[in-house]
C-alpha positions in Angstrom: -103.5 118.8 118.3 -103.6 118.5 114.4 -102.8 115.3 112.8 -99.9 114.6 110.9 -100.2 115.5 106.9 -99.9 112.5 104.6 -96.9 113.1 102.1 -97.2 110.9 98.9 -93.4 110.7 97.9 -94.3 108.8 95.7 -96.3 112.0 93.5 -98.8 109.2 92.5 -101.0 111.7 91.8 -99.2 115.1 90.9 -96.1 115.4 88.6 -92.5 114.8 90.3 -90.6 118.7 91.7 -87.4 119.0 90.3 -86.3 118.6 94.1 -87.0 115.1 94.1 -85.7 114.1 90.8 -82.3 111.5 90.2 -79.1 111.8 89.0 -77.8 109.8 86.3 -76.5 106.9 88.4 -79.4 106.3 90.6 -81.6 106.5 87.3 -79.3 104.1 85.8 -79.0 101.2 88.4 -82.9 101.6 88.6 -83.9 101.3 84.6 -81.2 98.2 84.2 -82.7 96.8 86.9 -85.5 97.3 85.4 -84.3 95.2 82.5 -83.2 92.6 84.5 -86.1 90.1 83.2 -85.7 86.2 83.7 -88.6 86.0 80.5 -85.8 87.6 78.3 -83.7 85.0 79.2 -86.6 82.0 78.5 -86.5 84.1 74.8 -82.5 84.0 74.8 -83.0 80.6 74.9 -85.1 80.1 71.8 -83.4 82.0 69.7 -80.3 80.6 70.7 -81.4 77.1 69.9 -82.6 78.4 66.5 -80.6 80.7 64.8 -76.5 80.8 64.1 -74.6 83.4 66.3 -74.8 86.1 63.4 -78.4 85.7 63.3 -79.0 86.0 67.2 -76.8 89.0 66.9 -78.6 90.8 64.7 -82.1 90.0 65.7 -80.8 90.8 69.5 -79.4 94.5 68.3 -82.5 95.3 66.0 -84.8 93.9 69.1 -83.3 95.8 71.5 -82.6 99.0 69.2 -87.0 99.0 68.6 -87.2 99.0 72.3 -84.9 101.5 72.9 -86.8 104.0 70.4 -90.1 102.9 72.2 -88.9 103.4 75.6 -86.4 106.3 75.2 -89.3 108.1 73.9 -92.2 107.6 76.5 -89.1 108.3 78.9 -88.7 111.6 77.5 -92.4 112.4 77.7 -92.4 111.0 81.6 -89.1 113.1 82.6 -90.4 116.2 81.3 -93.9 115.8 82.5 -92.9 114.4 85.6 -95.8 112.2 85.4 -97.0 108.6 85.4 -98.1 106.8 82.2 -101.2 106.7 84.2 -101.2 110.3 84.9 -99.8 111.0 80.9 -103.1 109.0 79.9 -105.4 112.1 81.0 -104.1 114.4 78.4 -104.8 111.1 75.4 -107.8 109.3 76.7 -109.5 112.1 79.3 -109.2 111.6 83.3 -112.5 108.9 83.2 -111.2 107.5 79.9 -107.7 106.7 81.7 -109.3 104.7 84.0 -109.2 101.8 81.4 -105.6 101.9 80.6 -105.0 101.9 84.3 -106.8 99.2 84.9 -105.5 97.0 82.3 -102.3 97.7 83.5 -102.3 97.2 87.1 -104.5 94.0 86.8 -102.2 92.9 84.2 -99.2 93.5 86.7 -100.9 92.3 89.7 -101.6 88.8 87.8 -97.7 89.0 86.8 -96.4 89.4 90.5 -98.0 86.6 91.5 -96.4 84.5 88.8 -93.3 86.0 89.7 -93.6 85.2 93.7 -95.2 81.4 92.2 -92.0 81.2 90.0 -89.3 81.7 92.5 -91.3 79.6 95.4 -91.8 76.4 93.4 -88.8 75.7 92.6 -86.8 76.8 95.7 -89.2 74.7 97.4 -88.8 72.0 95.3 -84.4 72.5 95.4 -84.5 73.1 99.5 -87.7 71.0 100.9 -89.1 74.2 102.4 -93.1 74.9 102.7 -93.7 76.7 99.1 -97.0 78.7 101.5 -94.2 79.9 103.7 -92.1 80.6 100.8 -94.9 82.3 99.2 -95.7 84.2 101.8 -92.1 85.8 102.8 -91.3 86.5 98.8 -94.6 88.5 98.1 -94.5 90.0 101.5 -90.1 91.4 100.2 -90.9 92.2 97.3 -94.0 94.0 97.6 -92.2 96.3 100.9 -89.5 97.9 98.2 -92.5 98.8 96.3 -94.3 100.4 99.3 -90.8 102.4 100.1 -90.9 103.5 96.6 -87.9 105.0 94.7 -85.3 104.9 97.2 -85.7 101.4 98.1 -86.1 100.3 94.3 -83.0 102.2 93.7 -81.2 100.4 96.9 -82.5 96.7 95.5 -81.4 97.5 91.7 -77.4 98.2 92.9 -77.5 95.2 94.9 -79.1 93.0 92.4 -77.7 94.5 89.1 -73.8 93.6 89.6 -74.5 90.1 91.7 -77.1 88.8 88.9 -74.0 90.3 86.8 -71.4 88.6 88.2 -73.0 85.1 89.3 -74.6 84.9 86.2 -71.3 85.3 83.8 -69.6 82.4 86.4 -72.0 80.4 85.2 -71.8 81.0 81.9 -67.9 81.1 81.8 -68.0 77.4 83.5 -71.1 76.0 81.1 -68.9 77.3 77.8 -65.5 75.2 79.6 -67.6 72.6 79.9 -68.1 71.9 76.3 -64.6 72.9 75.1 -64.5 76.5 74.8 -66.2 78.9 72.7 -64.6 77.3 69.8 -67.4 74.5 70.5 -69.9 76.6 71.7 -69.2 78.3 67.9 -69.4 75.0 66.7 -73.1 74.2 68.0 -75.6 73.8 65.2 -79.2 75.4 65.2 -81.6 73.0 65.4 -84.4 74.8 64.0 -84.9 77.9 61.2 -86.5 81.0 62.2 -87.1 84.1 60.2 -85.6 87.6 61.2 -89.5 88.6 61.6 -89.8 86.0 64.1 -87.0 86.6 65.6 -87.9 90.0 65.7 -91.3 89.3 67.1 -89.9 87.2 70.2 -87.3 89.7 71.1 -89.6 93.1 71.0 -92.7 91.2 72.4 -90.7 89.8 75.7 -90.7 93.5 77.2 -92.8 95.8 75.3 -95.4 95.6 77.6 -93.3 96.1 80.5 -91.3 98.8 78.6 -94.9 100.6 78.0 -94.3 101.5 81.7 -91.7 103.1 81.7 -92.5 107.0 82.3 -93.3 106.0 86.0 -89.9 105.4 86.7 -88.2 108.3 84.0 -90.5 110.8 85.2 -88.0 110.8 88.5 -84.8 111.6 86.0 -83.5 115.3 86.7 -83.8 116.4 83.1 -84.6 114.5 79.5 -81.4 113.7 78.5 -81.1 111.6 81.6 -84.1 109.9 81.6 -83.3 108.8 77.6 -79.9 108.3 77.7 -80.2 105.7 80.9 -83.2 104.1 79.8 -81.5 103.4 76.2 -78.6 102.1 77.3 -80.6 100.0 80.4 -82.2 98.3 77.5 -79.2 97.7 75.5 -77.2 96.3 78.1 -79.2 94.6 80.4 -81.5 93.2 77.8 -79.1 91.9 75.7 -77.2 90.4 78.8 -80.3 88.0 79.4 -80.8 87.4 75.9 -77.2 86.0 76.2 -77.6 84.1 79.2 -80.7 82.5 78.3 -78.8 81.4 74.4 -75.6 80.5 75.6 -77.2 78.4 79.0 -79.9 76.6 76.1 -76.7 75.8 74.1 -74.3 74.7 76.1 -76.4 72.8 79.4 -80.2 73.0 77.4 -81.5 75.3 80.2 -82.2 79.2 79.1 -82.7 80.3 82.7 -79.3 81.2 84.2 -80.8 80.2 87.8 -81.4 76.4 86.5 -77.8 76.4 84.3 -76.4 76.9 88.2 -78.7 74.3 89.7 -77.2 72.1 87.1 -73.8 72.9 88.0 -74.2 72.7 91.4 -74.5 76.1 92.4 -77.3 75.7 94.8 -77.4 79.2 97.0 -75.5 81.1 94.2 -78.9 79.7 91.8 -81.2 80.7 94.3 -79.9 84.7 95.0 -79.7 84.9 91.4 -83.2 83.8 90.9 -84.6 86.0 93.8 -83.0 89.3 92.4 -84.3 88.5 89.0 -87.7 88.1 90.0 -87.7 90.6 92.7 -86.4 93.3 90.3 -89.3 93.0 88.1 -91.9 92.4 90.5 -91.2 95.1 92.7 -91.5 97.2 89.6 -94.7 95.5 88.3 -96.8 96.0 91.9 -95.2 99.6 91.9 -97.1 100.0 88.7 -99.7 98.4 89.8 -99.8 100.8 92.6 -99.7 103.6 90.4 -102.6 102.7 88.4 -105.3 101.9 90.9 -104.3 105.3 92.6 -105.2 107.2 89.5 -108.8 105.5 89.4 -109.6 105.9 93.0 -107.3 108.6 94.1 -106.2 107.1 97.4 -102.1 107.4 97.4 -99.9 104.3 95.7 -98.0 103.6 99.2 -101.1 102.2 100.4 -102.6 101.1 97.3 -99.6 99.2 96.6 -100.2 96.6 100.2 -103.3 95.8 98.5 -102.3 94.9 95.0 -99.2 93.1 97.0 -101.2 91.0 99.1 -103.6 90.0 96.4 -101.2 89.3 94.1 -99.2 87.0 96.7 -102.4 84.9 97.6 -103.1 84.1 94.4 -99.7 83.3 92.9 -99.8 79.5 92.7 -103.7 79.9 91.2 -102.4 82.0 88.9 -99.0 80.7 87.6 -101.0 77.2 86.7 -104.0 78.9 85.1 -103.7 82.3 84.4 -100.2 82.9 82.3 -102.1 83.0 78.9 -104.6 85.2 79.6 -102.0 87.7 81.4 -100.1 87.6 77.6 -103.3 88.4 76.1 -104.0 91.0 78.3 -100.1 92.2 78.2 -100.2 92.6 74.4 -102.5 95.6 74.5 -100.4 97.3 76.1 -98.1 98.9 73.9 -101.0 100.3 71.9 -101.6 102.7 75.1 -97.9 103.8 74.6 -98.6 104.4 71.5 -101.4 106.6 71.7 -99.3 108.3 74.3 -96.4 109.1 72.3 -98.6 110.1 68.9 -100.6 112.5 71.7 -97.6 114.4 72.9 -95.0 114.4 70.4 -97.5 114.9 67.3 -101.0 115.7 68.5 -99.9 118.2 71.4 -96.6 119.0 69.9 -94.9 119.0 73.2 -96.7 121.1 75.1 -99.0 119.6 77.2 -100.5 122.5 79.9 -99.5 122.2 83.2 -100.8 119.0 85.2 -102.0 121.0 87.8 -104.0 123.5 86.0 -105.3 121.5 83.1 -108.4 121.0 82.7 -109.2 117.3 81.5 -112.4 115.6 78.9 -113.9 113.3 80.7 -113.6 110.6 77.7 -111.6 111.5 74.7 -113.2 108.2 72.3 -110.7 109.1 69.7 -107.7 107.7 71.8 -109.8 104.8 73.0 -110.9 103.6 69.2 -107.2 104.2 68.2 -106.1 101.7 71.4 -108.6 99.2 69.8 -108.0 99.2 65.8 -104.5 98.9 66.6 -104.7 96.1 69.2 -107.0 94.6 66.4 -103.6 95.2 64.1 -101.2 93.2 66.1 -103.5 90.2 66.7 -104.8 89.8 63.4 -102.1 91.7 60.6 -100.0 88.8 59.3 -97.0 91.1 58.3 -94.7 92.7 60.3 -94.0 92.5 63.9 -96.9 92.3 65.7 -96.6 94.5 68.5 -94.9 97.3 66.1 -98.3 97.1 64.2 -100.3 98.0 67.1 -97.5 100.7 67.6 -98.0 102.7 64.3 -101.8 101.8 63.4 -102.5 102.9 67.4 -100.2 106.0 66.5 -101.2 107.1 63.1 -104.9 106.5 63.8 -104.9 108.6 67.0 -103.2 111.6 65.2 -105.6 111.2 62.2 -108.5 111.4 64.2 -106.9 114.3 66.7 -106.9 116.3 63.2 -109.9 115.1 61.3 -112.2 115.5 64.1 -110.6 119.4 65.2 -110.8 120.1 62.2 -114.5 119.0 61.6 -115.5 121.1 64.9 -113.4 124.6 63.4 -115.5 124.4 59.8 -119.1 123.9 62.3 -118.0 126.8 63.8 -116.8 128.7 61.0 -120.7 127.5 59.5 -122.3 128.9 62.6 -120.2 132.3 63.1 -121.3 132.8 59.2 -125.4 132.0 59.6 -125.1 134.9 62.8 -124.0 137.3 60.4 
């Protein structure tokens, strides 16, 4: 009697058939959940306290609109690849060299599940009296399952968490803006701090870039581009901005920028505590899916069981790692985007669209070029002291990978040229 072939739904290692991909809604719930990000609202919560509601406005739009660009366009390369940043990364840095983006990644998302399972245990814990091992334990062990399901379950969890995060969330910050008077007062509410646009800037791009820098393993499932761009964009606008405004109008009118503490401080106990869970588990389900993603592409074994690994991990070391570990996982976080970038210079200016068919390609086993781009321009956003910091590693990442891509072909076609001309 054979045994049963293993079927990796989950195309960790392959490019997504067109019979598998999503519609519009289901791409939709699952990119704003996506978005759903109680950081952004930690962020909301400093700008709010520093700029005037014009400012916030504006810094909040051009934040948002960078991101969009940034993510729309590795969405567009993952829905009509059908691949995995991970995957992507072969074509850019070779199949051995794309073991290092991989890894940064999926450590970096491993380290920021358990912070995620630590954040939500404490203080329910703390609220309820409950053992913060057993809650610990039963969070990592929930959040890490809708991972291991894959798709459909993240796409279940995003419909139920989107609108109630939605709808508890603006209760709250209906009944913190009565509480002062009205908008009127909340209007009224003085900065108490200046920040420059740059800054500004700097905070809103830097709270999800890295996260964003993920995003073609969950647009490469979209049924065509236009899907897979116009839902990300929008996720971003909307469901960014909505924690942005959480987080500035909960700092302003209570002086909490997490919507989950404005309802402890009103009272709302269990309402504080869903809210907190979906938050969290939205992003962290999508952070060990990553993860999952990642490590299969360095040792080929399929994300579904990858995924219990980096799960389990993760969850036994979130209390270590929320009280030691947070700074180096930002470090580590902020070279991220320079691997986006090299992605998008590869494909849209480099390749020009037309990368050959997963499948049939045949991969370098290091492409150095892509990997000395990633470096000069992480070098760029940690040590340029213009601009937007994580924008800088954007470009220089981007403009040094296509400069090299045509300096060095081009170098290669004159040795050739040399050699064909010494034969004759």
């Amino acid at each position: 009697m054979s045994k049963k072939q293993y079927v990796d739904k989950d195309y960790s290692l392959k490019s997504v058939p067109q019979k598998d991909k999503k519609g519009f809604i289901s791409m939709f719930v699952v990119m704003l959940g996506f978005t759903f990000f109680s950081a952004s609202m930690l962020t909301g919560g400093t700008l709010g306290a520093a700029l005037s509601l014009k400012e916030f406005a504006l810094a909040v739009f051009l934040g948002n609109l960078i991101l969009a660009i940034y993510t729309g366009a590795l969405a567009y390369i993952g829905a009509d690849t059908g691949l995995s940043m991970h995957l992507l990364a072969r074509y850019s840095f070779g199949e051995k060299g794309a073991y290092l983006p991989s890894f940064l990644t999926s450590f970096t998302q491993i380290g920021w599940f358990g912070v995620g399972v630590a954040m939500f245990a404490i203080p329910v814990s703390k609220i309820t009296g409950l053992n913060i091992y057993v809650l610990v334990a039963v969070s990592g062990l929930l959040m890490t399952s809708t991972a291991y399901f894959g798709m459909k379950s993240l796409t279940i969890l995003s419909a139920v968490a989107v609108p109630s995060i939605t709808l508890l969330g603006c209760t709250s910050v209906f009944k913190a803006i009565n509480s002062i008077g009205g908008i009127s007062q909340l209007l009224n509410i003085t900065s108490n701090g200046k920040m420059g646009l740059v800054t500004a800037l700097t905070l809103c791009v830097g709270s999800f870039i890295s996260g964003g820098s993920t995003t073609p393993d969950f647009a490469r499932f979209a049924e065509n581009k236009k899907v897979a761009v116009i839902t990300t964009v929008i996720a971003f606008f909307i469901g960014n901005s909505l924690m942005f405004l959480f987080g500035a109008v909960g700092a302003m009118a209570t002086g909490y920028s997490d919507i989950s503490d404005v309802m402890i401080s009103q009272g709302l106990i269990i309402p504080a505590i869903i809210v907190l869970g979906l938050n969290i588990w939205t992003t962290n389900d999508n952070a060990i899916y990553t993860s999952g993603l990642g490590i299969s592409n360095i040792t080929k074994i399929p994300k579904s069981k990858v995924v219990i690994f980096n799960g389990i991990l993760g969850t036994l070391g979130a209390l270590w790692l929320y009280n030691n570990f947070v700074s180096f996982l930002s470090l580590l976080g902020a070279m991220i985007p320079a691997v986006g970038g090299v992605i998008i210079a590869d494909y849209f200016f480099v390749r020009k669209r037309k990368y050959e068919n997963f499948e049939e390609a045949n991969f370098k086993s290091m492409n150095y070029k892509a990997i000395v781009a990633c470096i000069l321009g992480i070098l760029a956003g940690k040590y340029l002291t213009i601009g937007i910091p994580s924008l800088n590693s954007l470009i220089i990442t981007g403009v040094t990978h296509i400069i090299l891509a045509k300096v060095i072909k081009e170098e290669i076609k004159e040795d050739t040229e040399d050699e064909e001309l010494r034969a004759c």
